[in-house]
BALOBA-1460 file (C-alpha; in Angstrom, 3 decimals):
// residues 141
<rec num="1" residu="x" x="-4.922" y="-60.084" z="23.782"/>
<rec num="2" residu="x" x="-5.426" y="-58.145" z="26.726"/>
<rec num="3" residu="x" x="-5.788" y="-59.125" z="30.063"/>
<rec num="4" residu="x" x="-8.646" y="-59.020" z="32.362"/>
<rec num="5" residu="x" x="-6.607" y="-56.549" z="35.171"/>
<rec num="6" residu="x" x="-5.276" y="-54.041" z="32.628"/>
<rec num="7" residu="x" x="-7.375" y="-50.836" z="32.842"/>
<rec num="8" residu="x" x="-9.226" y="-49.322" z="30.115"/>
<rec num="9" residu="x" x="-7.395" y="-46.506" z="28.577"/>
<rec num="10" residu="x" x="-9.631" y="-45.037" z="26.428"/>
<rec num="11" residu="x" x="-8.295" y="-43.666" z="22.865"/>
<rec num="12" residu="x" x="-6.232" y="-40.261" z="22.816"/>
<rec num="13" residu="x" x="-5.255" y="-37.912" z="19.566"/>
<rec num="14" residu="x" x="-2.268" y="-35.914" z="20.418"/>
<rec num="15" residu="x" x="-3.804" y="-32.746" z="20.006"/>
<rec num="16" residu="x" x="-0.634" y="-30.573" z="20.615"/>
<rec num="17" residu="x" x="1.678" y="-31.415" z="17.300"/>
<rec num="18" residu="x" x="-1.916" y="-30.978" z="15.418"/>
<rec num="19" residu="x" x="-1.384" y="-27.148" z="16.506"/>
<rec num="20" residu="x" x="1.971" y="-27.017" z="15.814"/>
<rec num="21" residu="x" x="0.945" y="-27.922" z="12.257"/>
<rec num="22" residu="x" x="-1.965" y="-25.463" z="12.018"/>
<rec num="23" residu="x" x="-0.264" y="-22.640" z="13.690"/>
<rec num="24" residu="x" x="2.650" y="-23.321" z="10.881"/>
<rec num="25" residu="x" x="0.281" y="-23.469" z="7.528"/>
<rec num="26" residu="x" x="-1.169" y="-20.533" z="9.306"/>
<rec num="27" residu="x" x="1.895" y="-18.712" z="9.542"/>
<rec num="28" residu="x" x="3.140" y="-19.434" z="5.819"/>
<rec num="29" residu="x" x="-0.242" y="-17.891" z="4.401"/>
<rec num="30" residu="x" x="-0.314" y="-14.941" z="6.477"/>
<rec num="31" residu="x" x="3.354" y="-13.949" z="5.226"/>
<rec num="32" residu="x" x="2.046" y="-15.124" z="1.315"/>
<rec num="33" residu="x" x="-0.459" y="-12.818" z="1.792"/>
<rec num="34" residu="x" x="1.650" y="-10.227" z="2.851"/>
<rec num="35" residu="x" x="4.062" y="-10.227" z="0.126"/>
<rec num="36" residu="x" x="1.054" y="-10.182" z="-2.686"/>
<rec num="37" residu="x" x="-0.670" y="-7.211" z="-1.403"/>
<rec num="38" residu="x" x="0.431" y="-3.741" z="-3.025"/>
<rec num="39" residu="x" x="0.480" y="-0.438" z="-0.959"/>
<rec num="40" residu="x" x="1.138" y="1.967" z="-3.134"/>
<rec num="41" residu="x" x="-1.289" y="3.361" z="-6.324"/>
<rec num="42" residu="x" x="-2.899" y="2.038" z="-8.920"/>
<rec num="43" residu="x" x="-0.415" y="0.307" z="-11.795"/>
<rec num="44" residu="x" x="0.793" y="2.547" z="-14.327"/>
<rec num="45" residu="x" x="3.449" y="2.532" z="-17.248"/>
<rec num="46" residu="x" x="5.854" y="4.706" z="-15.166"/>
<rec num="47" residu="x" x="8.498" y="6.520" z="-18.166"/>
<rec num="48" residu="x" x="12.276" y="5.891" z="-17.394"/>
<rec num="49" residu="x" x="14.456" y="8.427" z="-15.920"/>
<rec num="50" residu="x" x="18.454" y="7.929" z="-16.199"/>
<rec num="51" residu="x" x="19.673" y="10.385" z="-13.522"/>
<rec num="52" residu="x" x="17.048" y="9.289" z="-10.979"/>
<rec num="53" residu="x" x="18.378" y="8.534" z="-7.294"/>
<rec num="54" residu="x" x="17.262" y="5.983" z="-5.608"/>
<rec num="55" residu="x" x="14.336" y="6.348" z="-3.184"/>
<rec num="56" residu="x" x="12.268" y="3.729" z="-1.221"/>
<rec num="57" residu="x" x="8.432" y="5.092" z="-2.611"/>
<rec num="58" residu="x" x="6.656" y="1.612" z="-1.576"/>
<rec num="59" residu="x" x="6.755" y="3.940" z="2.328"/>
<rec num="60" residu="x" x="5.000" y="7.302" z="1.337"/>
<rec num="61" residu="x" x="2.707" y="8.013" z="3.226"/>
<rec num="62" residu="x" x="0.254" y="8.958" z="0.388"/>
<rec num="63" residu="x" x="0.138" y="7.932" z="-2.952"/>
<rec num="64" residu="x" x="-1.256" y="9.991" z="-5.996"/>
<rec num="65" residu="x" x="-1.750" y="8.025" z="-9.363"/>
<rec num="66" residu="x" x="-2.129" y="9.686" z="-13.322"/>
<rec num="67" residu="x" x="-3.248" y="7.291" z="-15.261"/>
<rec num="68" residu="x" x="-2.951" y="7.514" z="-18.519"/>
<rec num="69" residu="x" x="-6.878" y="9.251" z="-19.128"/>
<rec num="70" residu="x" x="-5.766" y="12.214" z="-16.989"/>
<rec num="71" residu="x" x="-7.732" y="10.589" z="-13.569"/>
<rec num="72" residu="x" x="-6.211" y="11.263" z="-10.546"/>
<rec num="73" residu="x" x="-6.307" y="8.627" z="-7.760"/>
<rec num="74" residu="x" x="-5.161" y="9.066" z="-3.736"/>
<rec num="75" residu="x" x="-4.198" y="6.544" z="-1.616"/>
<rec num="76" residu="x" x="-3.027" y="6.777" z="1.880"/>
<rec num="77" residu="x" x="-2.966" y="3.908" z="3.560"/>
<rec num="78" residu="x" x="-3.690" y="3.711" z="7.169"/>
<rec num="79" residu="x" x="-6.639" y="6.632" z="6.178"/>
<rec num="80" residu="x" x="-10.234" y="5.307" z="6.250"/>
<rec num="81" residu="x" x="-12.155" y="5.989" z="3.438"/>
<rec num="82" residu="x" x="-8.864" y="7.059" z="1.591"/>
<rec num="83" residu="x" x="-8.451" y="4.132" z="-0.498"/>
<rec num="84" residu="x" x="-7.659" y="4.228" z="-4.118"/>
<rec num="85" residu="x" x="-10.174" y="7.392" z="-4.055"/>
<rec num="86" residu="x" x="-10.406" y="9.595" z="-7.702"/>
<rec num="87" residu="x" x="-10.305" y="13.434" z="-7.119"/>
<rec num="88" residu="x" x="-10.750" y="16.216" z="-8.897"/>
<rec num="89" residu="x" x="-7.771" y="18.513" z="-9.306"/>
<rec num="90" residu="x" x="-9.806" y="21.260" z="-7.969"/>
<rec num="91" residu="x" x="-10.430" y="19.242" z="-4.842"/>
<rec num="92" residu="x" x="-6.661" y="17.703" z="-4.634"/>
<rec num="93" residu="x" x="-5.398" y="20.314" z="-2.210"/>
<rec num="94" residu="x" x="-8.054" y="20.547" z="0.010"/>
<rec num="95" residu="x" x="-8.033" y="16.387" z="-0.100"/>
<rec num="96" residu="x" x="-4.314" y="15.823" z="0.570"/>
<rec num="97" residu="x" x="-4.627" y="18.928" z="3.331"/>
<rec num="98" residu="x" x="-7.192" y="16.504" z="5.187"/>
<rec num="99" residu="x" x="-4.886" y="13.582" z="5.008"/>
<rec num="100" residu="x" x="-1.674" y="15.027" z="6.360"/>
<rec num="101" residu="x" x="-3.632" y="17.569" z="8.715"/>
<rec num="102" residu="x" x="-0.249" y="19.452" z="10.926"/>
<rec num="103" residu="x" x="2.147" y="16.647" z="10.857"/>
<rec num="104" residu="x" x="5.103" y="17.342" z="8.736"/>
<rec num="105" residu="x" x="7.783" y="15.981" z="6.420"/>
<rec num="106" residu="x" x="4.460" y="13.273" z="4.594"/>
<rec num="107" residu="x" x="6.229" y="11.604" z="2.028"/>
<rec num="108" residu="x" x="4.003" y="11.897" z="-1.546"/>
<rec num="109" residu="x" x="4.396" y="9.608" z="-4.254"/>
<rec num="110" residu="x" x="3.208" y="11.237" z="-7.404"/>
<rec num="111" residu="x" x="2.920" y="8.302" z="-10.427"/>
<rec num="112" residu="x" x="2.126" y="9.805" z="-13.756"/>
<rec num="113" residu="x" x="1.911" y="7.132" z="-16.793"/>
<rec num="114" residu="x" x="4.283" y="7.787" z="-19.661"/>
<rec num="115" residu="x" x="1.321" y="8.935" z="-21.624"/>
<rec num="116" residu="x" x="-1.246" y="10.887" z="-19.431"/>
<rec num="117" residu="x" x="-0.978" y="14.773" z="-19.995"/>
<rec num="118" residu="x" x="2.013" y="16.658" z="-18.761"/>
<rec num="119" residu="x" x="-0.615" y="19.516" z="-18.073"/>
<rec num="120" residu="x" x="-2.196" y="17.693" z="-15.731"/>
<rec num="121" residu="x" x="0.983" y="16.630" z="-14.120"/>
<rec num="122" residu="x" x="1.964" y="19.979" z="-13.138"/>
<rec num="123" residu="x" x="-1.298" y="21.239" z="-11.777"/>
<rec num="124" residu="x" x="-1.251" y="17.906" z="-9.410"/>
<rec num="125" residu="x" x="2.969" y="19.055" z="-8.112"/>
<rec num="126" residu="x" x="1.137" y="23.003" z="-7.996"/>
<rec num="127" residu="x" x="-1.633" y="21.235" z="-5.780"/>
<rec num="128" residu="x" x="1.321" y="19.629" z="-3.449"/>
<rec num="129" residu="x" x="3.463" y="22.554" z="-2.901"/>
<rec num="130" residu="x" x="0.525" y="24.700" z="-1.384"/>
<rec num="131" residu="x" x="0.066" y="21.586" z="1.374"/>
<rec num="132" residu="x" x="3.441" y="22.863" z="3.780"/>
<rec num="133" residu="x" x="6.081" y="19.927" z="4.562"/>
<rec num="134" residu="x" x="5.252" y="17.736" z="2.200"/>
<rec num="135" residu="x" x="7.938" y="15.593" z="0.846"/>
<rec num="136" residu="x" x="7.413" y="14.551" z="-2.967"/>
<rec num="137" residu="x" x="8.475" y="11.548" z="-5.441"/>
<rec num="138" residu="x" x="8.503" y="11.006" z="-8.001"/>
<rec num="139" residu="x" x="8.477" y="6.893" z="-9.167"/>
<rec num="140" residu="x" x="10.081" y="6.322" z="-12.270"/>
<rec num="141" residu="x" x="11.163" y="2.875" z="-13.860"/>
């Protein structure tokens, strides 16, 4: 019952803790998201390696991925238009040259699946070593 010298007070949502709550679901997809994106190459069967050291590859700068039909694949993120991009081996030097441009000490993660073609492994690490200061890995299991 309300009386006749009580003022109308007209009906309020409490906008702020409806924020709070948006701003939070926000928050937990953004880091979800984060954790389900990959940066490095495309997947491959990588072969083991006993005597490998341990060396954090997710932070090269650029990946290069073998697959297992001899394609080659670069990925740098933070390039544009360098983005899970197939080259040629003849082009690979002159590729990975545009990419690192003069900085120096680019870490290189070279992924070869256990059964592309050893052949074409070394002519992608003979590609590398005419780029100066690069820094190579190589990912194994």
């Amino acid at each position: 019952m309300r009386l006749p010298d009580e003022p109308d007070v007209p009906p309020q949502i409490n906008i702020v803790a409806m924020i709070d709550v948006v701003f939070a679901i926000l928050t937990f997809f953004i880091f979800s998201s984060l954790s389900l994106t990959s940066t490095g190459g495309l997947p491959v069967s990588l072969p083991g390696a006993g005597t490998s050291q341990q060396q954090n590859t997710d932070e090269a700068d650029i990946s290069i991925t073998i697959d297992a039909q001899g394609q080659i694949t670069v990925n740098a993120p933070g390039q544009t238009n360098v983005d899970n991009k197939q080259v040629d081996i003849k082009d690979l030097t002159q590729e990975i040259q545009g990419i690192v441009g003069n900085s120096q000490g680019k870490l290189v993660a070279v992924s070869a699946d256990k059964n592309s073609n050893y052949g074409q492994f070394v002519a992608v690490m003979d590609s590398l070593r005419q780029v100066p200061g690069l820094r190579i890995a190589v990912p194994t299991r």
